[in-house]
C-alpha positions as CSV (number, residue, x, y, z in Angstrom):
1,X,10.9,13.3,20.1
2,X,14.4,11.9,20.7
3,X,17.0,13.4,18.2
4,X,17.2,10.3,16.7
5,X,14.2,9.1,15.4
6,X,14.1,10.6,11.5
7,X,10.5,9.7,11.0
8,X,7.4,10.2,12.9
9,X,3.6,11.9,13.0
10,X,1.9,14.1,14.9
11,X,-2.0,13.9,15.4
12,X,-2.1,12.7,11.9
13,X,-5.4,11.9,10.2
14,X,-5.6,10.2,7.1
15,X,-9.1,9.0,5.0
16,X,-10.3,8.1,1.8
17,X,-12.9,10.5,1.2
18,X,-14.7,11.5,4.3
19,X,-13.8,8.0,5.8
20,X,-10.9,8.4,7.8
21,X,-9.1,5.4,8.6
22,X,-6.1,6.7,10.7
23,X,-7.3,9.3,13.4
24,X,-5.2,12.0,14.7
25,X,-2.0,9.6,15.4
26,X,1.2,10.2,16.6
27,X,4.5,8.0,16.9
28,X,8.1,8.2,16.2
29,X,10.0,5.0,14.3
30,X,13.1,4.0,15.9
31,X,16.5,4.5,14.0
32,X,17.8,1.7,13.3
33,X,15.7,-0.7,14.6
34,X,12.7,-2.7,12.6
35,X,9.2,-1.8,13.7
36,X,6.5,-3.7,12.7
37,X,3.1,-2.5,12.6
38,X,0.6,-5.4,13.7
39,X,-3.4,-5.3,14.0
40,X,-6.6,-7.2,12.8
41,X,-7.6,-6.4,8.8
42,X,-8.9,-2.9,8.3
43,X,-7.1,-1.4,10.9
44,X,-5.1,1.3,9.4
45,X,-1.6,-0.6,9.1
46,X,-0.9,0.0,5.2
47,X,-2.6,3.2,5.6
48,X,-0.6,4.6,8.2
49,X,2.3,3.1,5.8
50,X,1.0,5.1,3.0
51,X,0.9,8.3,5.3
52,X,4.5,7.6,6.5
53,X,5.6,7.3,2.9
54,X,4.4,10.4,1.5
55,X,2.2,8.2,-0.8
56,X,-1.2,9.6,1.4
57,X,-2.2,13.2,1.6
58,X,-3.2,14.2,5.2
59,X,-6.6,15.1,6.4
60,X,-5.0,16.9,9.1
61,X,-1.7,16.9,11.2
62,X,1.4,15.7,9.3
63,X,4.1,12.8,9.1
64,X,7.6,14.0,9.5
65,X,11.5,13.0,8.0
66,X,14.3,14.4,9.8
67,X,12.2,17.3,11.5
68,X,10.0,18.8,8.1
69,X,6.6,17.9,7.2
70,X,7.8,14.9,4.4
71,X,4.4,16.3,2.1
72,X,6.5,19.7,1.9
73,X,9.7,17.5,0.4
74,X,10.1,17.1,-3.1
75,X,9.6,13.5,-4.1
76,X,13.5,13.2,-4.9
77,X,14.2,14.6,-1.7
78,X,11.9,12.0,-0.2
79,X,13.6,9.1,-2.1
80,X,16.9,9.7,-1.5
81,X,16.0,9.2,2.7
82,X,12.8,6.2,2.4
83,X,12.3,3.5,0.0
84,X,9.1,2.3,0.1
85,X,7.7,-1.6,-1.2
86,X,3.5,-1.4,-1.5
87,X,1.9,-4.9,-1.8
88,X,2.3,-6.3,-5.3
89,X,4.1,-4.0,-7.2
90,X,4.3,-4.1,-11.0
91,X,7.5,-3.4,-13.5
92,X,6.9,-3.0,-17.0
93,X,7.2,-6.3,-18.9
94,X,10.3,-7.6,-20.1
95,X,11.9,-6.2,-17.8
96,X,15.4,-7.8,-15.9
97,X,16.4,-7.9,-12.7
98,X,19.4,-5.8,-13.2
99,X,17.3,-2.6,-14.9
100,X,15.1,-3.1,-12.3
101,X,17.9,-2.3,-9.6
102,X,18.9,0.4,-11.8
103,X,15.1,2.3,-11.3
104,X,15.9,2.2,-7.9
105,X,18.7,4.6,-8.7
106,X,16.9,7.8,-10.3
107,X,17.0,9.8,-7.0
108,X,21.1,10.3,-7.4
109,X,20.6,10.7,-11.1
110,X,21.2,13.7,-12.8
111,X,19.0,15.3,-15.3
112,X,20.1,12.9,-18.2
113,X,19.5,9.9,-15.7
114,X,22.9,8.1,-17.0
115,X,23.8,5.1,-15.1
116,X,26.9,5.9,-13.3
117,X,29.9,3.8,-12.2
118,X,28.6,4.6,-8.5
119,X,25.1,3.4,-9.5
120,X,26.9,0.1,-10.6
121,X,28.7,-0.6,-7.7
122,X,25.5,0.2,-5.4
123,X,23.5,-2.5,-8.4
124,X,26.0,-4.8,-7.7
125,X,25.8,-4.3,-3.9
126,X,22.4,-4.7,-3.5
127,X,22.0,-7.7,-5.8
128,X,24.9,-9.6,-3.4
129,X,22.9,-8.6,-0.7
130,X,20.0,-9.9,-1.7
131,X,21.8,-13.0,-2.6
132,X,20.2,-12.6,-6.2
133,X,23.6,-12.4,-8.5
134,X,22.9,-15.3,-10.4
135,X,19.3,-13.7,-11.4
136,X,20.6,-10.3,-12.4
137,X,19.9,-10.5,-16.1
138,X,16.5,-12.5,-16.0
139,X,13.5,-11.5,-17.0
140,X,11.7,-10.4,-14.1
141,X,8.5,-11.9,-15.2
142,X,10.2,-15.3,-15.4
143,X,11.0,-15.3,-11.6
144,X,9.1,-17.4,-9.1
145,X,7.3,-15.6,-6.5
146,X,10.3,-15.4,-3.9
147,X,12.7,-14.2,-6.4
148,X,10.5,-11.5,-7.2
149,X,10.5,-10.0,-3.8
150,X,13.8,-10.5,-3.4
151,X,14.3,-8.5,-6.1
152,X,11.9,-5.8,-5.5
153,X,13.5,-5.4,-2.2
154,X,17.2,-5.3,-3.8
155,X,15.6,-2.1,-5.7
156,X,14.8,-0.6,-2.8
157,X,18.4,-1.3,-1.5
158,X,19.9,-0.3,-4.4
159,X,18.1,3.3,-3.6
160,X,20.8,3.5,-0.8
161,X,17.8,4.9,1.1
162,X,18.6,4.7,5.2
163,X,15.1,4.0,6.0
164,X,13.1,0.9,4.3
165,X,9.2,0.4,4.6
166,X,7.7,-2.8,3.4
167,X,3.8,-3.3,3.8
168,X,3.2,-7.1,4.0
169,X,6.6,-7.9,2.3
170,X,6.6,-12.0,2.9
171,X,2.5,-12.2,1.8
172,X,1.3,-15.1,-0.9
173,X,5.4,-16.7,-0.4
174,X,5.8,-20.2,1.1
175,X,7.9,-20.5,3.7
176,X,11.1,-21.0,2.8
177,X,10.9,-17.6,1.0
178,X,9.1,-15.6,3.6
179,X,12.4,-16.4,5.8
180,X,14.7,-15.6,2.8
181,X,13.1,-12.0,2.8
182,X,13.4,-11.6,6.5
183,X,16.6,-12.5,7.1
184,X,17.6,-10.4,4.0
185,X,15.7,-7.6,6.4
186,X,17.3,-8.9,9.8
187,X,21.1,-8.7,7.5
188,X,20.3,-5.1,6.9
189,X,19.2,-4.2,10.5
190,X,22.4,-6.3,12.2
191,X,24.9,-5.3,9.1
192,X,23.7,-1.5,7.9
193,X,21.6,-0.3,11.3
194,X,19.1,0.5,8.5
195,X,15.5,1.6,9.7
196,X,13.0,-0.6,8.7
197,X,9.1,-0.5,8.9
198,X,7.1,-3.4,8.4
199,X,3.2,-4.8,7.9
200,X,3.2,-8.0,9.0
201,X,0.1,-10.2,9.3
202,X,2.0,-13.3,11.1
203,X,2.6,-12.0,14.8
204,X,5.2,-14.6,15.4
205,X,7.1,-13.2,12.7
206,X,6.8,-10.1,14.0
207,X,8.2,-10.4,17.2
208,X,11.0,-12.6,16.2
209,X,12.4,-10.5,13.5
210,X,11.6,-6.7,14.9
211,X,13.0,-4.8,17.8
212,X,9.6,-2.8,18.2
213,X,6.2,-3.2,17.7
214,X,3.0,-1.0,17.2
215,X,-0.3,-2.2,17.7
216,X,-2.9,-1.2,16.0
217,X,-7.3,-0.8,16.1
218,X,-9.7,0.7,14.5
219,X,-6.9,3.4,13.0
220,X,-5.9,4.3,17.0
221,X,-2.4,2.5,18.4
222,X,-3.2,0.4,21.4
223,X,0.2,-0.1,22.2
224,X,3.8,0.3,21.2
225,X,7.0,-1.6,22.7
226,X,9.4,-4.5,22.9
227,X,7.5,-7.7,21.4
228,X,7.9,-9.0,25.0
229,X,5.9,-5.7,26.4
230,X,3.2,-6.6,23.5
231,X,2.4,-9.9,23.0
232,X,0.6,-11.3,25.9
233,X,-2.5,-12.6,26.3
234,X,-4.4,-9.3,27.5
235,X,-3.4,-7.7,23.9
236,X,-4.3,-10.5,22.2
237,X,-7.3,-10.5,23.6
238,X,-8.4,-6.8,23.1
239,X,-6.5,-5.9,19.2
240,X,-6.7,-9.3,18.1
241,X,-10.2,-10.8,19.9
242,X,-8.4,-14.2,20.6
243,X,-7.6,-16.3,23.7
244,X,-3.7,-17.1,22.8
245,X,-1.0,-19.1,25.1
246,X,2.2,-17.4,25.3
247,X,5.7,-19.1,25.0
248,X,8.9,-18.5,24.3
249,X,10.7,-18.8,21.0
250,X,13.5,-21.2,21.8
251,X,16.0,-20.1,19.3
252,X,15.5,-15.9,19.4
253,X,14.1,-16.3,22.8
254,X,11.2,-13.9,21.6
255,X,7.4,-14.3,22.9
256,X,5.5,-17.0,20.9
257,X,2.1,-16.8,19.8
258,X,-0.1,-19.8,19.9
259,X,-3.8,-19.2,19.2
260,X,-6.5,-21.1,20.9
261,X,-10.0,-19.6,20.0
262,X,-12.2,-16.5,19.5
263,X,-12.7,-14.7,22.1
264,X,-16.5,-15.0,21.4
265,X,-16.3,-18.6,22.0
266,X,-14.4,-18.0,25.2
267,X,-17.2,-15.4,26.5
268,X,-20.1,-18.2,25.1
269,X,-19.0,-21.0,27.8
């Protein structure tokens, strides 16, 4: 493991039950770069999320943050390192955007958990970053679905946490809002060198906005690399079960994805 890379497994196994879903995996995440995690459905990609969030017990072997088992870390310990976004996340109701922010602040809190000046100015921060000022006192509930992620993703920033993960952060948003939440993430690669984990579904999102990519089946990684070292055809084919053409993104210059048809028509003919 380089020296760098804060989080990683080794021969982890994780199930629900006796069904194990991610078998006896190991990786390291990149500091400071965004990985995205990319497979068919069922996979193991939230899983394997869960697992490196300390949200998943292991059935064996363990995920690490900055060289100790993280499931041997106290949960404020944890927080004050990884902020983690699940899929649809729920806030009690009448809730604003500003107290939001301000849960993301209990891991600096002291036993009282009084909002400090510090916790204002990193509020403050995260909701200019987020580009959600003008929506700090609102009723969360009264947000559309964009602004909602934006602002569950400002809580996370507000955390301060150096590394983010996000399963399926831009799903169920049209499209002008799935960019808004990526380039917010792209802004805090570039501007903060924060390191970011991602489930994606869309794999031209994936290898536009991320620096590395791990490819997953059947709870196993196929692959891991640069999105030009893993999007080609031959992947495709054998994660994915599709016969794709391969371009080039003319503005990030990354591979492009264009599907053409199961790979069980292509064997049929």
């Amino acid at each position: 493991m380089a020296n760098s890379d804060r989080l990683r497994c080794d021969q982890l196994t994780l199930a629900y039950d006796q069904t194990e879903v991610i078998r006896q995996l190991s990786l390291e995440i990149p500091t400071g770069q965004i990985t995205t995690l990319i497979g068919p459905n069922g996979c193991g990609k939230s899983t394997l999320l869960k697992g490196l969030a300390r949200l998943m017990p292991p059935k064996s072997g363990a995920a690490y943050l900055d060289g100790k088992a993280i499931h041997q870390q106290s949960t404020r310990q944890v927080a004050r390192q990884l902020a983690v976004l699940l899929q649809n996340p729920e806030a009690p109701e009448g809730l604003s955007v500003r107290e939001l922010l301000a849960l993301g602040r209990y891991p600096h809190q002291g036993f009282f958990g009084t909002i400090t000046h510090e916790d204002e100015a990193k509020i403050d921060d995260a909701l200019e970053m987020a580009g959600i000022q003008h929506l700090a006192e609102r009723p969360l509930g009264e947000l559309s679905g964009g602004q909602r992620q934006l602002a569950w993703i400002a809580m996370a920033l507000a955390q301060d946490a150096e590394i983010l993960l996000l399963d399926e952060p831009t799903t169920f948003l049209d499209m002008v809002h799935q960019l808004e939440v990526l380039n917010l993430l792209e802004r805090l690669h570039q501007g903060r060198r924060r390191t970011i984990v991602l489930v994606l579904h869309d794999i031209n999102h994936a290898a536009r906005f991320s620096q590395h990519l791990i490819a997953l089946r059947e709870g196993r990684i196929v692959r891991s690399g640069s999105p030009r070292e893993i999007v080609t055809r031959d992947l495709l084919a054998d994660v994915f079960q599709v016969e794709a053409a391969i371009l080039t993104d003319p503005h990030s210059d990354a591979p492009y994805c264009i599907p053409l048809r199961p790979m069980t028509e292509t064997l049929a003919t």
